[in-house]
Each structure stands twice: as structure tokens, then as C-alpha cells.
C-alpha positions as CSV (number, residue, x, y, z in Angstrom):
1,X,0.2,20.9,-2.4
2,X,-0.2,22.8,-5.4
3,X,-0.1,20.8,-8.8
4,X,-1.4,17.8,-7.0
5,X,-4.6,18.4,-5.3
6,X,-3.1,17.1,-1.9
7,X,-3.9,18.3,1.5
8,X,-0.6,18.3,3.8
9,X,-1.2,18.1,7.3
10,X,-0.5,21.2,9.0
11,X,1.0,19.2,12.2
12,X,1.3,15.7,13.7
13,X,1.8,15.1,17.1
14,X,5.8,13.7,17.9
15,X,7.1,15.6,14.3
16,X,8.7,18.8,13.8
17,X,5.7,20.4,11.5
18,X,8.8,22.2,8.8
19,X,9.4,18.7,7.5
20,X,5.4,18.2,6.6
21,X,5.7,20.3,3.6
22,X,7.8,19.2,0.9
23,X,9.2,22.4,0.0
24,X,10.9,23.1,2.8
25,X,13.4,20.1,2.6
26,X,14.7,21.9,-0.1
27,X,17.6,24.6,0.2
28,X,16.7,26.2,-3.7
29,X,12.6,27.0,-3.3
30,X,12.9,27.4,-7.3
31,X,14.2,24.6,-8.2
32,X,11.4,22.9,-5.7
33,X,8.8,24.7,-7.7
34,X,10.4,24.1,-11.0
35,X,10.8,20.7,-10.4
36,X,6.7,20.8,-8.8
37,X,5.7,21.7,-11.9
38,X,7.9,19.4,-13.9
39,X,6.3,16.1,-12.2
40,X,2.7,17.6,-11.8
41,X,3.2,18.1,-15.9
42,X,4.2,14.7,-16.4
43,X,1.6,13.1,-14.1
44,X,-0.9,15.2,-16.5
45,X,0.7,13.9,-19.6
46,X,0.3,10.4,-18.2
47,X,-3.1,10.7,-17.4
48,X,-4.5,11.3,-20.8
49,X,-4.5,8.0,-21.2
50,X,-6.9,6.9,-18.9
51,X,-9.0,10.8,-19.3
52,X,-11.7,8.7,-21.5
53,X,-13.1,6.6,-18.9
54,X,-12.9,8.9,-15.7
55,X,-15.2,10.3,-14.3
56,X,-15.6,14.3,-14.4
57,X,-15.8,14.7,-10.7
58,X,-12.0,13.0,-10.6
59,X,-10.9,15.2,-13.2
60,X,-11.6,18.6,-11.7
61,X,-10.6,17.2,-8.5
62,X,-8.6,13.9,-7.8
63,X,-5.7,14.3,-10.2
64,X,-2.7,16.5,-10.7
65,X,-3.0,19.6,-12.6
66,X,-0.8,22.1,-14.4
67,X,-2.6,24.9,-12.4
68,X,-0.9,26.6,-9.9
């Protein structure tokens, strides 16, 4: 999931695999990605906070980015 570093499963046994990815519960795909972006900015912003004592490893790779 972009923005978020998060791996969606592709399918799960017993559920219809269109619902797995969050875009597609949305009828306006750009508003989806606008609103992506929005959150994934604000998760950034929110972050700074704690960017002192994290390790680098979790930075470049556990944490929300405005990357996409």
C-alpha cells in the first residue's frame, strides 16, 4: 500500500480478494489517492516527533512516507 509501507494480501481463503485493497472500496480512485496521500502526510508529520530516537532501519522502512 503505497504511502504506508504495508503489504496487502493478494487473497484469503472465504473473501472476495476486490475488498483486500482499500482502493477499491472507493467509487472516486482520486479522491482515494488524494485522501492516501493526505493521511500518509499526516502520519509523517506526526512522526517527527519521535524521528530522534528511532532507529534508521525503521525509518527507511517501518513508517509511512510521502513517497509514492
Amino acid at each position: 500500500m503505497p504511502g504506508f509501507n504495508l503489504q496487502v494480501p493478494k487473497s484469503v481463503e472465504g473473501i472476495d480478494s476486490k475488498i483486500l485493497m482499500p482502493v477499491n472500496a472507493w467509487q472516486d480512485k482520486t479522491a482515494y489517492k488524494e485522501q492516501l496521500k493526505k493521511l500518509a502526510g499526516q502520519f509523517v508529520k506526526n512522526f517527527e516527533k519521535y524521528h530522534d530516537g528511532t532507529p534508521k532501519e525503521v525509518i527507511d522502512k517501518g513508517g509511512p512516507t510521502t513517497k509514492f
